[in-house]
TORKOL-4160 file (C-alpha; in steps of 0.2 Angstrom, whole numbers, padded with zeros to 4 digits, m for minus):
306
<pt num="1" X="m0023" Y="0061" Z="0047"/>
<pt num="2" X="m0038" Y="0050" Z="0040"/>
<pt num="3" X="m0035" Y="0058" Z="0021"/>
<pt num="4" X="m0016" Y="0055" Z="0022"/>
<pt num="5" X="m0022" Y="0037" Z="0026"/>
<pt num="6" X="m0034" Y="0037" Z="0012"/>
<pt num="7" X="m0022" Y="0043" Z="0000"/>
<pt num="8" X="m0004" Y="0033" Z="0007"/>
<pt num="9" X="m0013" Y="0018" Z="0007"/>
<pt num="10" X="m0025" Y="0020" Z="m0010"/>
<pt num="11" X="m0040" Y="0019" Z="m0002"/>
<pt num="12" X="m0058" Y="0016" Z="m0014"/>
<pt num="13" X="m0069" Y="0017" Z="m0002"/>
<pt num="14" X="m0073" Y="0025" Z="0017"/>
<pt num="15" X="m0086" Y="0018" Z="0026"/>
<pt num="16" X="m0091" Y="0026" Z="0042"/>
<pt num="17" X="m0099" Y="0013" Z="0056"/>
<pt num="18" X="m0111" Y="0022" Z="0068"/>
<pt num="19" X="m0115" Y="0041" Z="0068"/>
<pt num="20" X="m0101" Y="0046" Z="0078"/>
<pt num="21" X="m0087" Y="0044" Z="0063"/>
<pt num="22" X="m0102" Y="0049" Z="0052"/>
<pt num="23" X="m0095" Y="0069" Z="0049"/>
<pt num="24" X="m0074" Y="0063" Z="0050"/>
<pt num="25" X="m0079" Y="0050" Z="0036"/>
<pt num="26" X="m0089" Y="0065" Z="0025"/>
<pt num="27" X="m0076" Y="0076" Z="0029"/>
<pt num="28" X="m0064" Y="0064" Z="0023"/>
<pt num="29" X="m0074" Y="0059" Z="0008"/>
<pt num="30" X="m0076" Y="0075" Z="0003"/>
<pt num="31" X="m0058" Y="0080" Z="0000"/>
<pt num="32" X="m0051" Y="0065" Z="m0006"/>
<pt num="33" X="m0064" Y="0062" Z="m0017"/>
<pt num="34" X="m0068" Y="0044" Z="m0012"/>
<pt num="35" X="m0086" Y="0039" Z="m0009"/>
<pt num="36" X="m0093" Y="0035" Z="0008"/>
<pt num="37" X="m0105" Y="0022" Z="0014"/>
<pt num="38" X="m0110" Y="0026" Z="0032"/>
<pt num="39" X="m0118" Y="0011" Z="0042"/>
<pt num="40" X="m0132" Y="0015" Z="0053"/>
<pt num="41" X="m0140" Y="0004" Z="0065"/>
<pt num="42" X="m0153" Y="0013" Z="0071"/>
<pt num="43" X="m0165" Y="0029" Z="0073"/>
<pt num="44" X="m0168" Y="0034" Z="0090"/>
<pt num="45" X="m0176" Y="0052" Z="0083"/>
<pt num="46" X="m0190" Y="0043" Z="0074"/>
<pt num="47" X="m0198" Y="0045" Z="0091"/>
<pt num="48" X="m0194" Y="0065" Z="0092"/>
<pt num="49" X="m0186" Y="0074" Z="0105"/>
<pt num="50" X="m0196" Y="0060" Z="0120"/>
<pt num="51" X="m0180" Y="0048" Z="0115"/>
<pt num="52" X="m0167" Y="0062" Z="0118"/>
<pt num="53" X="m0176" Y="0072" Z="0133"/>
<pt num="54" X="m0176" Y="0050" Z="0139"/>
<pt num="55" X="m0158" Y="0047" Z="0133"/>
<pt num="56" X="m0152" Y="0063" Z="0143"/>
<pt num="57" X="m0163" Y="0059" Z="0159"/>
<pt num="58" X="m0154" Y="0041" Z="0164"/>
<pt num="59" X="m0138" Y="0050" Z="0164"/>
<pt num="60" X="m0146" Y="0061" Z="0177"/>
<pt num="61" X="m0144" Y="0077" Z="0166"/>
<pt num="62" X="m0160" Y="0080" Z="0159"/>
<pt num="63" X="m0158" Y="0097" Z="0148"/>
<pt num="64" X="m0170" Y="0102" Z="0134"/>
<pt num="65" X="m0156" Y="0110" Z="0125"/>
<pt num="66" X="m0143" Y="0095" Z="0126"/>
<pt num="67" X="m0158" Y="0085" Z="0120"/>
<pt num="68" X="m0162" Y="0095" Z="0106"/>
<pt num="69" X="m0141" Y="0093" Z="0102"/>
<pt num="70" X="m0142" Y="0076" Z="0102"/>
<pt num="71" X="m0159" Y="0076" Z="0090"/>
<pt num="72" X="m0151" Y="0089" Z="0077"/>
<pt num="73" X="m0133" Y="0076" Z="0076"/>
<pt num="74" X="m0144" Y="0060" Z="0073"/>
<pt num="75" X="m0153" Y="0070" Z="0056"/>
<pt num="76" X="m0138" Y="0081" Z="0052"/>
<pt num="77" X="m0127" Y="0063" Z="0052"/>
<pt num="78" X="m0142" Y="0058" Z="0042"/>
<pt num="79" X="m0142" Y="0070" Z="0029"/>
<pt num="80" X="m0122" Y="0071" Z="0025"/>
<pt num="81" X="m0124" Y="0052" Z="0023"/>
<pt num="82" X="m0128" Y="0048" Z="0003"/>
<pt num="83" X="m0126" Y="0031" Z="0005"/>
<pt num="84" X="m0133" Y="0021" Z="0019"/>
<pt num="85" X="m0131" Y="0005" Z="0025"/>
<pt num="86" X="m0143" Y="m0003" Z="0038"/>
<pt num="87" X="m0146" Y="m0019" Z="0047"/>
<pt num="88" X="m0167" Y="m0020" Z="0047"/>
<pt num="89" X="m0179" Y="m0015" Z="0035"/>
<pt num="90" X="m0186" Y="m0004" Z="0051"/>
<pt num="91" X="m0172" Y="0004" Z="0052"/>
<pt num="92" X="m0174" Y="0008" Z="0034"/>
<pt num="93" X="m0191" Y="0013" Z="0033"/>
<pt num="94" X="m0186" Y="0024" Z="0050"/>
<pt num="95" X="m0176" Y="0032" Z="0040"/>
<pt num="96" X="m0188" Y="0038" Z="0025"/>
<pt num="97" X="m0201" Y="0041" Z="0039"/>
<pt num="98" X="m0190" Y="0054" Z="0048"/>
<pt num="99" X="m0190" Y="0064" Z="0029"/>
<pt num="100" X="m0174" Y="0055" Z="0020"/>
<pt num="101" X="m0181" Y="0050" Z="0002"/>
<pt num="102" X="m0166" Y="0054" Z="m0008"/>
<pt num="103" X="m0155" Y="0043" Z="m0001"/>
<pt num="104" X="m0147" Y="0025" Z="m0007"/>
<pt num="105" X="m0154" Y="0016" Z="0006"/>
<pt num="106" X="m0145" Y="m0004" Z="0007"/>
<pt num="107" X="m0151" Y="m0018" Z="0020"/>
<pt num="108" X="m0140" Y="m0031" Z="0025"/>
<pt num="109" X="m0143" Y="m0039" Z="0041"/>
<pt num="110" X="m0131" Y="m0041" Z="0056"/>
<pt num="111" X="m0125" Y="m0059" Z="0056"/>
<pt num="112" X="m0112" Y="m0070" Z="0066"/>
<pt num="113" X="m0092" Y="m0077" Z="0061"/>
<pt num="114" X="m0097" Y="m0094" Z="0071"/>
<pt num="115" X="m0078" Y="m0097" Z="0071"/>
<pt num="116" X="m0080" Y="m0084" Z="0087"/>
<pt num="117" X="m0094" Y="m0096" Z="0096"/>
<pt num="118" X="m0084" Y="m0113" Z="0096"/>
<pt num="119" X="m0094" Y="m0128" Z="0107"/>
<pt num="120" X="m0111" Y="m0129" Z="0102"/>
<pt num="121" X="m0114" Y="m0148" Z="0105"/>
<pt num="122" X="m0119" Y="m0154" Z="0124"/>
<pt num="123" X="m0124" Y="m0138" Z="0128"/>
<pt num="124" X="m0133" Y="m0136" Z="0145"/>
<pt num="125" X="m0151" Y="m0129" Z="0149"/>
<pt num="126" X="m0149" Y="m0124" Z="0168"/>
<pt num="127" X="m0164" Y="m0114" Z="0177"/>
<pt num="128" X="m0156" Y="m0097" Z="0173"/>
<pt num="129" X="m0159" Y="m0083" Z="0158"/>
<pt num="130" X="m0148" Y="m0073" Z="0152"/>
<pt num="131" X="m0152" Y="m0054" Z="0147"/>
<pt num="132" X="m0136" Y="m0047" Z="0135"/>
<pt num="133" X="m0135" Y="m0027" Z="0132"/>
<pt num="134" X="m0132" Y="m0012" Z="0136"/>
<pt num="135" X="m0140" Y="m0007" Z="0153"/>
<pt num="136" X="m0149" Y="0009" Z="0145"/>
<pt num="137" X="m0167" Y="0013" Z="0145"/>
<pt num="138" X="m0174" Y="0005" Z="0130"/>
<pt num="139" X="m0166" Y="m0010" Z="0134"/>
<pt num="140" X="m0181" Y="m0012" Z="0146"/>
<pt num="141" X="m0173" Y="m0023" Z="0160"/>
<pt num="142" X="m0187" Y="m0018" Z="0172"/>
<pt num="143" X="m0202" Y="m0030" Z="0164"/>
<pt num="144" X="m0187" Y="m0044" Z="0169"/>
<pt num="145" X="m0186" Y="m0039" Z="0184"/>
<pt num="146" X="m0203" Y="m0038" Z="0187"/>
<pt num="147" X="m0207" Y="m0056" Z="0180"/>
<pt num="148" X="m0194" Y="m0063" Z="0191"/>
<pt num="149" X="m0203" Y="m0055" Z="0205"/>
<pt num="150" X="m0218" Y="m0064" Z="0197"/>
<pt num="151" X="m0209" Y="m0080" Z="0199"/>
<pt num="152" X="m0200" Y="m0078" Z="0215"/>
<pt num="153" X="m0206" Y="m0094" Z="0222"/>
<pt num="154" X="m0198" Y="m0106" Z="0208"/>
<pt num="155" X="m0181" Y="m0109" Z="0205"/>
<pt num="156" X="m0175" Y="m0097" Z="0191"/>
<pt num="157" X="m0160" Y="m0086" Z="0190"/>
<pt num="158" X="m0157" Y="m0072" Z="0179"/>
<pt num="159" X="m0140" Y="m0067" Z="0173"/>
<pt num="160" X="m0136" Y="m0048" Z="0167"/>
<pt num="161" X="m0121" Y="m0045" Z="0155"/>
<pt num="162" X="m0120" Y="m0027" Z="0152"/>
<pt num="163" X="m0116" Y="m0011" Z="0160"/>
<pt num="164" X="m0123" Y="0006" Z="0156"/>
<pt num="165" X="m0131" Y="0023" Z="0164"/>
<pt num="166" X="m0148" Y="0013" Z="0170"/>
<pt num="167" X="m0137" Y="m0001" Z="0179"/>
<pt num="168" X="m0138" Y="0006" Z="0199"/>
<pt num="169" X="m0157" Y="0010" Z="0196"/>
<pt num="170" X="m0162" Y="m0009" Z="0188"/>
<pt num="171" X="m0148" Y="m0015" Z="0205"/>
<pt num="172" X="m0160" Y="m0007" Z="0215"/>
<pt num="173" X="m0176" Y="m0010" Z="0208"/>
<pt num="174" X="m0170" Y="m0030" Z="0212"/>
<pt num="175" X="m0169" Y="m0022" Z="0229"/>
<pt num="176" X="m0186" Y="m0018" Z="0231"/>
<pt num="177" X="m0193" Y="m0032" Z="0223"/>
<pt num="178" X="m0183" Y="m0043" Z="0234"/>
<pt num="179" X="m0177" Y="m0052" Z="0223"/>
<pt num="180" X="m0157" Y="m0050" Z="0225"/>
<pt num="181" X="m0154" Y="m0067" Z="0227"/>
<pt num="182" X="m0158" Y="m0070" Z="0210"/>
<pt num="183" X="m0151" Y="m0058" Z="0200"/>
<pt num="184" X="m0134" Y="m0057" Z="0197"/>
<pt num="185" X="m0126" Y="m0041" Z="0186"/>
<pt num="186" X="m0110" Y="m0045" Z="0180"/>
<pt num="187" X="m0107" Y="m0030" Z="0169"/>
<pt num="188" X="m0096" Y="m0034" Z="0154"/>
<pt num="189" X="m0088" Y="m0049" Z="0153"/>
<pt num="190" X="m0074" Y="m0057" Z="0141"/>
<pt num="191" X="m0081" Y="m0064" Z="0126"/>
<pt num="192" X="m0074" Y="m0082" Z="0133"/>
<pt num="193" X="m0087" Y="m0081" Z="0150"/>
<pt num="194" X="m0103" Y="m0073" Z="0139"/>
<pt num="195" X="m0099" Y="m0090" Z="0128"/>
<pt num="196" X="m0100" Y="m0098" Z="0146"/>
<pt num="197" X="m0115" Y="m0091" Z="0151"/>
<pt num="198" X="m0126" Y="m0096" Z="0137"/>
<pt num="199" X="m0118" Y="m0112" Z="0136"/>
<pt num="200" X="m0130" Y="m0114" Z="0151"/>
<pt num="201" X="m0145" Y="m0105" Z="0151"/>
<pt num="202" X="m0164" Y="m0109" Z="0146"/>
<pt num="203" X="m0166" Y="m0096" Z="0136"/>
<pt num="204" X="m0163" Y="m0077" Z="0132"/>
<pt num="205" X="m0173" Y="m0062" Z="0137"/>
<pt num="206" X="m0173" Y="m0046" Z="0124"/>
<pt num="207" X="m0186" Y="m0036" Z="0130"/>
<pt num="208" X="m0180" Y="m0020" Z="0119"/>
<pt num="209" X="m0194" Y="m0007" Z="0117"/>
<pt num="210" X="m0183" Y="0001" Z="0102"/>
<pt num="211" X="m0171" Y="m0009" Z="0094"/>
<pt num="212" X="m0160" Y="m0008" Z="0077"/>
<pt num="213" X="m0158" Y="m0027" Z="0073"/>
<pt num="214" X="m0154" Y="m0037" Z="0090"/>
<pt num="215" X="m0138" Y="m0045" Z="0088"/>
<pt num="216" X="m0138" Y="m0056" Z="0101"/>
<pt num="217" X="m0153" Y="m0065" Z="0096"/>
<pt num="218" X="m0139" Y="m0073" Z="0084"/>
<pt num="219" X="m0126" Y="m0078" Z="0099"/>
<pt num="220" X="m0143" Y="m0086" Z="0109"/>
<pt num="221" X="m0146" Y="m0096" Z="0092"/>
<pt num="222" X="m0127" Y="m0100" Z="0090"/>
<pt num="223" X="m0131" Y="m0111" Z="0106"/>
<pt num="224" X="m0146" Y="m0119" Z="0101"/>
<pt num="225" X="m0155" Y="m0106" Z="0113"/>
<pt num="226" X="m0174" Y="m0100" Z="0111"/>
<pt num="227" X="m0175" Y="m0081" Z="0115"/>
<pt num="228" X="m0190" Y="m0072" Z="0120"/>
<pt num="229" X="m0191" Y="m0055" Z="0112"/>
<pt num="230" X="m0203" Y="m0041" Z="0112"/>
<pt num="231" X="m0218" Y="m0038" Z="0102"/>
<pt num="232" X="m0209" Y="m0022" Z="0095"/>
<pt num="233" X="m0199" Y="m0022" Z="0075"/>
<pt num="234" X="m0189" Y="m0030" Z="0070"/>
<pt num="235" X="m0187" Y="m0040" Z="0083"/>
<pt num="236" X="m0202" Y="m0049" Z="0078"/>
<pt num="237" X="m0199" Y="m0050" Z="0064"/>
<pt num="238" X="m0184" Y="m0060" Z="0065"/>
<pt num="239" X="m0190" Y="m0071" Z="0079"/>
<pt num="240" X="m0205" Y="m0082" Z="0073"/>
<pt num="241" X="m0217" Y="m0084" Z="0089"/>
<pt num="242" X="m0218" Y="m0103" Z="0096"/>
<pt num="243" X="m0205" Y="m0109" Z="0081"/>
<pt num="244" X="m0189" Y="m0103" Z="0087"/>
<pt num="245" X="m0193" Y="m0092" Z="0101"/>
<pt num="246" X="m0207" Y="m0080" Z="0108"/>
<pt num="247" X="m0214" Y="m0064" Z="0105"/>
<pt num="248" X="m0220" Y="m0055" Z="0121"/>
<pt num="249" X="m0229" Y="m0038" Z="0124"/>
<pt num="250" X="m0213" Y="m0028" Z="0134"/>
<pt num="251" X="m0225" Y="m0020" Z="0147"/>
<pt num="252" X="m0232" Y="m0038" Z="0154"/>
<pt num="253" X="m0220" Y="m0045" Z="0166"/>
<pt num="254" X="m0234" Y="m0059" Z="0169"/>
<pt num="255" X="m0235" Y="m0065" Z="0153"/>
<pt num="256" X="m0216" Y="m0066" Z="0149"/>
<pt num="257" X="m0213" Y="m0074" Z="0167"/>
<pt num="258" X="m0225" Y="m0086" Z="0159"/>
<pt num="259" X="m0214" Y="m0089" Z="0144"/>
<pt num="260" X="m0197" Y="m0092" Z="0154"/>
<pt num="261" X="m0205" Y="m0102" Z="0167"/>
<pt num="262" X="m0210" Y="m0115" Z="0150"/>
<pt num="263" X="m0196" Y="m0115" Z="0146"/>
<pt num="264" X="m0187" Y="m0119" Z="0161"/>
<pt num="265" X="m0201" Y="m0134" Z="0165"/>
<pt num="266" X="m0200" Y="m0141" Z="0147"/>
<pt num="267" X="m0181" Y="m0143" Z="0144"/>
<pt num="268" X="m0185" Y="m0155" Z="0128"/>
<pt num="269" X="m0196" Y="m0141" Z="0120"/>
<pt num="270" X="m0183" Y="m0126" Z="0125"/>
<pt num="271" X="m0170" Y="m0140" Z="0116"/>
<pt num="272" X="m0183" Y="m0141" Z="0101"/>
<pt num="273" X="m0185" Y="m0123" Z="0098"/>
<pt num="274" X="m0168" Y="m0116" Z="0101"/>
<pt num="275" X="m0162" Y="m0128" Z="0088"/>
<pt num="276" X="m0174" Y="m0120" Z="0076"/>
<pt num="277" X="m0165" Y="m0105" Z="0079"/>
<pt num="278" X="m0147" Y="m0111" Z="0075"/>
<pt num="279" X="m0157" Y="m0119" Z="0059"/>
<pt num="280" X="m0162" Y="m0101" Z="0055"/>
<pt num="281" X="m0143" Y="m0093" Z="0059"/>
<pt num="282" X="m0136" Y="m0103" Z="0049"/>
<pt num="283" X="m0148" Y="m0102" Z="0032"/>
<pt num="284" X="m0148" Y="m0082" Z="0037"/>
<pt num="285" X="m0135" Y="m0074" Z="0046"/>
<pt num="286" X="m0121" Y="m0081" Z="0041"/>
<pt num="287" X="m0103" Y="m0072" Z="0039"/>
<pt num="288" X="m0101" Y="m0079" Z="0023"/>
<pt num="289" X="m0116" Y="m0072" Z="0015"/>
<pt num="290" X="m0115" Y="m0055" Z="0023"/>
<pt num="291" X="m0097" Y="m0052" Z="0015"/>
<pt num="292" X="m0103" Y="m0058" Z="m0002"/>
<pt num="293" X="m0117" Y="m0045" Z="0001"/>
<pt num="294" X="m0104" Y="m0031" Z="0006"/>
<pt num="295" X="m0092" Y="m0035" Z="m0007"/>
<pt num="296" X="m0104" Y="m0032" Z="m0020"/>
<pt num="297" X="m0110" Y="m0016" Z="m0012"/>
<pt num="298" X="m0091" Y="m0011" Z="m0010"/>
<pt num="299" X="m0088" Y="m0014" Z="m0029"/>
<pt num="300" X="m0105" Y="m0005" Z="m0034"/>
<pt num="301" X="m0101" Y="0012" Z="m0024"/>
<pt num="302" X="m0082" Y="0011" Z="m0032"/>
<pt num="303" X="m0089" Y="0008" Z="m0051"/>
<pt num="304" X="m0101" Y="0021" Z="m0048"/>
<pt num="305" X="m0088" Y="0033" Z="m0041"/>
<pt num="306" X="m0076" Y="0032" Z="m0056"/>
């Protein structure tokens, strides 16, 4: 179906977003004869088969064998892939470190269309974070969890968006930290409420012990937001410490409890340095820039291909 596409409509160029289209695109590519870009955010295998026995094991089907599948996929997705395009410079130099040197390796970073985050003036900074992701185990809830703990005496609510494998372990971690009444999980939420919710909140909590680029560092800077990220690439790379957010170690719940509750107590300086983000959005991660940027990468792959 995908090369009678390509060839009814004319197509120049396929590109393949994530690994899972990654062996239909090739496929594709190769009998039409059109050159592929494949985008990949990410490279869990640059920390071996730990990520994938880790990955298995919060779906509660730990197997060395699915693992090791899920290991081989990510470097055979790697290897068909001539062209790459990623959103960090780690996840480029993941992906020379893990053994691909011959490959045409092009970073352009994730950015935002603020035509979708309408109503940044008079926003609120209310006593409540808001943690945005997939409830997986890198995400690394738990150190929120425990800072709240570390905190349970002040007025601070944290809000979870997201939904994923780790969610009913993290629910009852709250549990037995006793700490229930401040947390609430909303799992997914329309893009119209998520807009609501940082509207509101102090600040935004990305604790990410692995992470491709952090997209929603970009919606907490849309709403003049600071964001408190870990001390792990590239998240700290694109968050400058104490300009327009902070930059925490992800296995100290004290020290980022002493972060949020700054924030929440100095509402002036959370204002100050969550504008400082929306200053560095819009000079970097613009959607107008990024389709220049792919434009011209989408012209270069087609020249080259003729």
């Amino acid at each position: 179906h995908g090369v009678k596409i390509v060839r009814k409509r004319s197509v120049n160029l396929i590109h393949a977003n994530s690994y899972s289209p990654i062996l239909a695109g090739w496929l594709i590519s190769k009998i039409t004869k059109r050159p592929l870009l494949v985008t990949i955010h990410d490279v869990g295998s640059i920390h071996g088969m730990i990520f994938w026995e880790r990955w298995m094991r919060q779906f509660g089907r730990l197997s060395t064998l699915k693992a090791l599948i899920g290991y081989a996929f990510e470097l055979l997705s790697i290897k068909l892939s001539k062209n790459i395009h990623t959103v960090s410079e780690t996840s480029k130099k993941d992906i020379l470190q893990i053994g691909f040197k011959n490959k045409n390796i092009y970073v352009i970073p994730n950015s935002l269309d603020l035509r979708l985050y309408p109503g940044n003036d008079n926003v609120k900074y209310e006593n409540e974070i808001v943690f945005i992701g997939r409830l997986v185990f890198y995400k690394n809830l738990e150190v929120v969890l425990k800072a709240l703990k570390c905190m349970s005496s002040q007025d601070v609510k944290l809000t979870v968006i997201g939904d994923g494998p780790m969610k009913k372990h993290w629910q009852k971690l709250a549990k037995d930290l006793g700490i229930t009444d401040k947390v609430e999980f909303k799992g997914y939420v329309p893009h119209e409420e998520k807009i609501k919710i940082l509207r509101r909140a102090s600040a935004l909590v990305l604790p990410s012990l692995f992470e491709g680029f952090g997209i929603v560092i970009l919606e907490a800077w849309a709403y003049k937001k600071p964001v408190i990220v870990a001390n792990t690439p590239p998240l700290n790379r694109i968050v400058e410490h104490g300009k327009n957010g902070f930059i925490i170690d992800p296995f100290k719940p004290e020290e980022l409890s002493a972060y949020i509750l700054l924030l929440i107590n100095d509402k002036e300086r959370a204002k100050i340095i969550g504008l400082n983000g929306y200053k560095k959005l819009m000079e970097r991660y613009t959607i107008t820039d990024w389709i220049v940027k792919f434009e011209k990468l989408y012209k270069k792959l087609i020249a080259e291909n003729t």
